[in-house]
N, C-alpha and C positions, 0 to 999 in steps of 0.2 A: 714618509709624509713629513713633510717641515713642519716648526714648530710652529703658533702663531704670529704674525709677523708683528701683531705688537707689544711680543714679549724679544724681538729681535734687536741687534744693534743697526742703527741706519746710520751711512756716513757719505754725506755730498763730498762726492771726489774734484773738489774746486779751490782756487784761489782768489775768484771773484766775489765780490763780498755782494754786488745786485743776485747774484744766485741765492746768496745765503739769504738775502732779504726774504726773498720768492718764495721759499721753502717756508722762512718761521712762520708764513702764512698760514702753512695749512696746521699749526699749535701742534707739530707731532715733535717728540724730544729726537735731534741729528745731531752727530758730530761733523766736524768740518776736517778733511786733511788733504793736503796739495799733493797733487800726482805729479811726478816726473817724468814728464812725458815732452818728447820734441815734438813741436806744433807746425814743424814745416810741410809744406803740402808737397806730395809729389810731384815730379814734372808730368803735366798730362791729365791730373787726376781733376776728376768730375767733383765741382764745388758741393754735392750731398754727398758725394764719397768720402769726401775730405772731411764733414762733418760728422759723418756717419764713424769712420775710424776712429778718430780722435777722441770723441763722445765714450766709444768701446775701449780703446786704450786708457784712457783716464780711470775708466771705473774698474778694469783690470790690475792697472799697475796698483791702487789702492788695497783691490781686493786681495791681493797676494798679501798686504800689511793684516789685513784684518779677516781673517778665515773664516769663515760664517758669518758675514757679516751681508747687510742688503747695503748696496752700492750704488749710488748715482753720480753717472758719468754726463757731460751737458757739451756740446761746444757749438759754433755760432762761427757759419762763414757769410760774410755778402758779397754779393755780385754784380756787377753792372758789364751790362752784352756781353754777360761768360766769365767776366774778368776779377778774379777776387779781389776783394776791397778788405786789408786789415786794419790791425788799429793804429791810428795817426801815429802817436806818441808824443809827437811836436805840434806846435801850433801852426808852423811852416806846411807841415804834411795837411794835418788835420783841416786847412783853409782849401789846398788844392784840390784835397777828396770831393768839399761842401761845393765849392766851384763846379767840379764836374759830375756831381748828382743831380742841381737845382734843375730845376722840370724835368726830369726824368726818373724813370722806374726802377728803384733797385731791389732784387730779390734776396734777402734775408734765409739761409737755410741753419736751420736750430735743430740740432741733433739729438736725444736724449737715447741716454743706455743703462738700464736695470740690471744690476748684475744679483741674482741672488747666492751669497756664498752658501747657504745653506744643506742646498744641493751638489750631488757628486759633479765633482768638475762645475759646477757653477752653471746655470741656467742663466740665460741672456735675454733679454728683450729691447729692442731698438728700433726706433720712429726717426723720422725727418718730417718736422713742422715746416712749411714754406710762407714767409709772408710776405705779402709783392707794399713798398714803400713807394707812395710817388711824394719827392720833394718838389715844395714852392721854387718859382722861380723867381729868385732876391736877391738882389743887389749884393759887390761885394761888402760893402759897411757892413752890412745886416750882419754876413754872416759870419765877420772877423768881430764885431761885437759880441755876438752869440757867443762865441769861442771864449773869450772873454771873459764872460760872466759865468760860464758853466766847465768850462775847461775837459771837457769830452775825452781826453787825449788814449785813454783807456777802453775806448767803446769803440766797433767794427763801425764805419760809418760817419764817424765822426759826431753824431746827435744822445744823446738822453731823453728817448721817446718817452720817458718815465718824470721827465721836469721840463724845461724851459726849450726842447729840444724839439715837444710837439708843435711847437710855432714853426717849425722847421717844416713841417709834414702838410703834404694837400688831403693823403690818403692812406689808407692802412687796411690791406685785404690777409684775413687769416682767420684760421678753424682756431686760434687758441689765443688770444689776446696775452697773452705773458710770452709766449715764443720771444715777440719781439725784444726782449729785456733778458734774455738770454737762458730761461728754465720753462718748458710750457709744461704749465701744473694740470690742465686738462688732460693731456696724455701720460703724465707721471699720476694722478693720483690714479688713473685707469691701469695702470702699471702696477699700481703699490695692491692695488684694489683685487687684482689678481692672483696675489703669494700672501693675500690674508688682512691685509693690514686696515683699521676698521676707521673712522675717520667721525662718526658721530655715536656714540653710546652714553647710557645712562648711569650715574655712579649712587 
């Protein structure tokens, strides 16, 4: 029997600081440490698979740093007709992406993976949130503006669904409203919720 999980060490296996955000939400004390992990997709491979691995990978490679430790691993591919959409980096990139999303549907697949060290060989838990985005159809000003003032260059997508990005958006379908932003806390704290971890008690 594991100990319980709020006497456990938890550590978001990330470099994304909107992760870290997402998390000090739910006021539980996490460490943060970046996994070493190569993020390129296979050739072939299904945009949940790619998220689904990676998400596993991440909270592994950390786990191995921290032995007993509960592990959360997250990653974030989108799609548009099959076709992965990464992050711009450039504003050159980041206009062409916006260019070829407006009026149309892009599918967001957000990965999450619980690793708990606590257990032999580490016990795993891993979801795929799906959230279907339909963008406005805007002009290019609009959206090399956009760019602009918010600079995205780090987000799959090119927008910051979390600020000025939702101008961007006609629509947003998903079981988990934080998915989109890259950590869905509905499924995680159902996750945490399950190896112990208590989220409201009286002191």
């Amino acid at each position: 029997m594991a100990p319980p999980a709020a006497s456990s060490r938890l550590i978001l296996a990330s470099s994304s600081k909107y992760r870290k955000e997402l998390l000090s939400r739910l006021h539980i004390p996490f460490e943060v440490m970046v996994p070493e992990v190569d993020e390129t997709p296979f050739a072939h491979e299904a945009p949940e698979s790619t998220a689904l691995r990676l998400a596993q990978a991440k909270a592994v490679a950390v786990g191995k740093l921290a032995p007993g430790a509960l592990v959360i691993g997250s990653d974030q591919v989108a799609t548009l007709d099959g076709e992965q959409i990464g992050k711009p980096g450039t504003h050159h990139a980041a206009l062409e992406q916006l260019q070829r999303m407006r009026g149309r549907q892009v599918i967001f697949h957000t990965a999450l993976c619980l690793l708990d060290g606590r257990q032999i060989n580490g016990t795993i838990q891993l979801e795929n949130i799906q959230t279907l985005v339909r963008f406005r159809d805007l002009p290019d000003y609009e959206l090399d503006a956009y760019l602009h003032i918010e600079q995205p260059y780090d987000c799959a997508g090119s927008a910051k669904n979390e600020g000025l990005g939702i101008a961007l958006i006609d629509k947003i379908e998903s079981t988990d409203p934080t998915a989109l932003t890259g950590l869905p806390l509905i499924a995680l704290t159902t996750m945490l919720r399950s190896v112990g971890m208590q989220f409201f008690t009286f002191k």
